[in-house]
N, C-alpha and C positions, 0 to 999 in steps of 0.2 A: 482408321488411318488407311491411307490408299497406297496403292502400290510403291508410288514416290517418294511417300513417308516413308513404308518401311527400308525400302532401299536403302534411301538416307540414313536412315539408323544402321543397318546392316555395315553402310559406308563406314562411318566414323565408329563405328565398333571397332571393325575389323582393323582401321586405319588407326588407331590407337595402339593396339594389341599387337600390330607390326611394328609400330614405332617405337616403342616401347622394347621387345625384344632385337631390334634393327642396333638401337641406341644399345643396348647391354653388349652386344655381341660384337662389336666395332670400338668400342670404348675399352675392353680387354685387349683386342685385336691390337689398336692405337698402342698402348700403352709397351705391349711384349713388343710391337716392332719397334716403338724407338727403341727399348735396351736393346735390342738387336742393331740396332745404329748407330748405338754408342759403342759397341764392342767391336763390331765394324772397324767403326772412326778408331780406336784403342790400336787395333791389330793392323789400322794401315791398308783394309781391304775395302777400293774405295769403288768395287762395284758392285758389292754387297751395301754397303753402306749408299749408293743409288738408289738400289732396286728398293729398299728400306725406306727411301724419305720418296721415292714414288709412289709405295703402296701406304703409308702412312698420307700420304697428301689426299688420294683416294678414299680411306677412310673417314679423313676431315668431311672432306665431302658427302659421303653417305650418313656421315653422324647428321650433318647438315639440315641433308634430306629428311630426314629422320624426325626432326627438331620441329621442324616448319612443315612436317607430313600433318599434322591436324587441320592447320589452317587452309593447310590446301586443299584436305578434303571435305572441309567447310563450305569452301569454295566452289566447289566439282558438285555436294551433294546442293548446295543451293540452285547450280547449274541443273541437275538432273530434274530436280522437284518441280523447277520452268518447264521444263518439257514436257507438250502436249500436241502441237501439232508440228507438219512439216519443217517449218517455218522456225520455228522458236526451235526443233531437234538442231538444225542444221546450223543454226545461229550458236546454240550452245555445244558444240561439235569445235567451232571456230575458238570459243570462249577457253575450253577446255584446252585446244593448240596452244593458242596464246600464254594461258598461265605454264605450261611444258615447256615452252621456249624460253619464256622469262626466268623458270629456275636453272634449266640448264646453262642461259648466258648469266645467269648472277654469280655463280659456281665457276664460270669461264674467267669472270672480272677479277675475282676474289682471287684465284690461283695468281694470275698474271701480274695481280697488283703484291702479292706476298713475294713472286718472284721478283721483278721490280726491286722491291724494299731491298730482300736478301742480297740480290745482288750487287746495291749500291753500297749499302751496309759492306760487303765484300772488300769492295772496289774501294771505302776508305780504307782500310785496312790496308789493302794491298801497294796501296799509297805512299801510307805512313812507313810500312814496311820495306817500301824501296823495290816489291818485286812487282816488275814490269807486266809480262808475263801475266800473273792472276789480273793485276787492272785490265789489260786489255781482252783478258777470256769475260772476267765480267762486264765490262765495257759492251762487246759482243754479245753475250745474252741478254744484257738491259734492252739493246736495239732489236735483236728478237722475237723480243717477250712484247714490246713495243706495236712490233708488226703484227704478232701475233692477235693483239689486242684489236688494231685495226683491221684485221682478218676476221676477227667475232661479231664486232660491229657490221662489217657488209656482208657477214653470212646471219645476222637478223634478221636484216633488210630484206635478204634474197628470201627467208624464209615467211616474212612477215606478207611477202608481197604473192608467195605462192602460198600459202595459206588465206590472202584476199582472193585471190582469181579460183582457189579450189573450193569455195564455201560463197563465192560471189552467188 
């Protein structure tokens, strides 16, 4: 086995054995910080009960990571074991960008489209409930969250397109 192989083995070891403790340690984490956002929510302290579905939404995410870390390092070590000259290094440089951005903007979509949800989810309620007020604070974040989304999208662009001209 050549250098590449073992690499790749050494990769998806290691990438396993991260994943695997990434997932245990974030899964406990997730779980103490909602009841920490239900007591929150309970006692009316609604900036603890923020900071709570912030760092909980973060977790999601890292569980995420975590989940889909095999594949990707399936991906990277297939990338690596390519690698032999200039040429094919530099190419798989660009390859290795590429799958980086795509998990990071998939993790962007998924936040924004759960916010979305949440807040429309909200905004009937707030509705039905007759308070003005929360419709229009959700109202306000949906179109945010909106922009936000069209902010992710031209900042792929931007990065997709400086990742062409840096590996051109």
């Amino acid at each position: 086995m050549g250098y590449a192989g073992s690499l790749n083995t050494s990769v998806s070891t290691l990438v396993q054995i991260f994943s695997i403790g990434v997932a245990g340690i974030f899964g406990v984490g997730l779980v103490a910080n909602m009841l920490r956002a239900q007591v929150a929510q309970w006692t009316e302290d609604s900036q603890a009960y923020s900071r709570s579905i912030q760092q909980a939404v973060s977790m999601v995410m890292a569980v995420v990571i975590a989940a889909y870390a095999t594949e990707i390092s399936g991906q990277v070590s297939g990338i690596i074991s390519g690698m032999g000259d200039e040429a094919s290094i530099i190419g798989g440089w660009k390859q290795i960008a590429s799958i980086v951005i795509t998990t990071i903007v998939s993790l962007g979509f998924i936040v924004m489209a759960v916010t979305v949800m949440w807040q429309a989810l909200k905004a009937q309620f707030a509705q039905a409930a007759g308070a003005s007020g929360v419709l229009s604070s959700s109202m306000t974040r949906i179109v945010g969250a909106i922009f936000g989304l069209t902010m992710t999208v031209g900042t792929v662009q931007l990065f997709k397109w400086i990742v062409t001209r840096l590996f051109a």
